[in-house]
C-alpha positions in Angstrom: -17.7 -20.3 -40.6 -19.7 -18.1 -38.5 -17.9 -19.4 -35.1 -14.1 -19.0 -36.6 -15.0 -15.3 -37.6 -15.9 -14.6 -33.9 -13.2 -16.2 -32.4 -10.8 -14.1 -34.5 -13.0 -10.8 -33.4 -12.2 -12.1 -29.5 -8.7 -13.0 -30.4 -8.2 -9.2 -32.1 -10.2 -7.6 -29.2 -8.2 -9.7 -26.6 -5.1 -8.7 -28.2 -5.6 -5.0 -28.7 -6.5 -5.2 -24.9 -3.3 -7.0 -24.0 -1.4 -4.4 -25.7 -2.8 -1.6 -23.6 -2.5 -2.9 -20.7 1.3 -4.0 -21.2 1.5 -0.7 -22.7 0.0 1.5 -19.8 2.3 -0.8 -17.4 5.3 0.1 -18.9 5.2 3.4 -18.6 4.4 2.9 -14.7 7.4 3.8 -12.6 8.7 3.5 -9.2 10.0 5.2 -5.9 11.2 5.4 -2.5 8.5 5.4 0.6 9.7 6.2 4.4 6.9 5.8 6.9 7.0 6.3 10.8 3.5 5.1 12.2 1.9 5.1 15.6 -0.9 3.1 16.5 -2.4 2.8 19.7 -5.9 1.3 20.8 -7.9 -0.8 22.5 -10.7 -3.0 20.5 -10.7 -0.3 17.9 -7.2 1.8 17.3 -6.1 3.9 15.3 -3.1 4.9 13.7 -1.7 7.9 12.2 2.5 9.5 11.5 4.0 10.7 8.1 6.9 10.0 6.1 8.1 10.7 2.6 8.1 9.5 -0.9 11.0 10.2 -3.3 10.2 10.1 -7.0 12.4 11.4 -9.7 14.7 13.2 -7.6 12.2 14.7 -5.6 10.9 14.3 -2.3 7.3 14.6 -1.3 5.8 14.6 2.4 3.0 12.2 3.0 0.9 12.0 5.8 -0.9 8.9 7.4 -3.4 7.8 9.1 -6.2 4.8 10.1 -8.3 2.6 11.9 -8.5 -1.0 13.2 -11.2 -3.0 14.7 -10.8 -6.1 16.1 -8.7 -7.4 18.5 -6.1 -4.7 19.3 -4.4 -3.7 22.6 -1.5 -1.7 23.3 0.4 1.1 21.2 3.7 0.9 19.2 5.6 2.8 16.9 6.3 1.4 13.5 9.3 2.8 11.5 8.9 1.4 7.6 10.9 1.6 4.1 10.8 0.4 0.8 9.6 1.0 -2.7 6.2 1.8 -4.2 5.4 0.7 -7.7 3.1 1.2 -10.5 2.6 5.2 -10.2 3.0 7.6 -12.8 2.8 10.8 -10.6 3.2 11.1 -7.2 -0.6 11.6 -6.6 -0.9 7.9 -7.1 0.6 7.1 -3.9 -2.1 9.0 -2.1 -5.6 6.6 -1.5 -6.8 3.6 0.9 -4.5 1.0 1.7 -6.6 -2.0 3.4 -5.4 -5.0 5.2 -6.1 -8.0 6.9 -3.5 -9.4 9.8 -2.5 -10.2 13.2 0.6 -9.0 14.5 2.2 -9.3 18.5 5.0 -6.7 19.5 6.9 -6.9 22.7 9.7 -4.5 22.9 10.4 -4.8 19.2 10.2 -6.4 16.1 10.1 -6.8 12.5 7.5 -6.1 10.5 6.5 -6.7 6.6 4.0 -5.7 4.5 2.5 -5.5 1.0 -0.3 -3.1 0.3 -2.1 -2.3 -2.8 -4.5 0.9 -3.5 -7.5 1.7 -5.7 -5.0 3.6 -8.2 -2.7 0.3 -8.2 0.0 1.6 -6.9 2.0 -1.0 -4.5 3.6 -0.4 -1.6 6.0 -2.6 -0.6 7.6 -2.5 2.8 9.8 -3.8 5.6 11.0 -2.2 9.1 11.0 -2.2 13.1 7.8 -1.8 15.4 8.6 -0.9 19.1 6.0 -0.7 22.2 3.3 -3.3 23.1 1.0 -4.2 20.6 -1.1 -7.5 19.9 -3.6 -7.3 17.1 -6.0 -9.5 15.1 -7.4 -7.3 13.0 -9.4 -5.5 9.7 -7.0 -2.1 9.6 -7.1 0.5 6.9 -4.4 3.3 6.3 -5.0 6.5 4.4 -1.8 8.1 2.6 -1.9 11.5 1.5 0.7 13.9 -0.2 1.0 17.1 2.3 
């Protein structure tokens, strides 16, 4: 009897949990993100550019930055669009977006990328990256609203 009454406790506290969480999500919306970023290094690099987000009919300047260690040589320029989700304000775009990948860039290319930040907003994004650029690397890029 004992074990049946705390189930039902964990089954109640799992559920009211559920709800918040689906309920807290819901309300999450979504936006528009434009990037242009330039990254140059050797060894370490380091990146940096702005761009805009554009949330509820409004548009907000962001600037970026960052650093990569590893194996990195050359420079590029990397020109990125798509949506961020999960934010409520547009303060939830700004934080540390980190990254693990390897990349090479001759002349041009595409490029693709996910990120998530410690607010759990997601960026998801797709472009062109121009210059020279090979790179196995840890990278980190800091947004922040201007």
């Amino acid at each position: 009897m004992k074990m049946s009454s705390a189930i039902r406790i964990a089954l109640v506290a799992l559920t009211a949990f559920a709800g918040a969480v689906l309920c807290s999500a819901s309300h999450a919306e979504e936006g528009t993100v434009s990037l242009t970023i330039y990254k140059a290094g050797w060894i370490i690099g380091g990146s940096g550019g702005g761009g805009s987000l554009n949330f509820r009919g409004r548009s907000y300047p962001l600037s970026a930055g960052g650093l990569d260690y590893g194996l990195v040589f050359g420079g590029s320029k990397t020109m990125l669009r798509g949506r961020v989700s999960n934010i409520n304000r547009p303060s939830d775009v700004a934080g540390v977006y980190g990254a693990a990948g390897a990349g090479l860039a001759v002349g041009g290319g595409a490029r693709a990328i996910v990120l998530t930040n410690q607010k759990g907003a997601v960026l998801e994004l797709s472009g062109r990256q121009v210059g020279l650029m090979a790179n196995v690397d840890l990278s980190g890029l800091a947004i922040t609203l201007k």
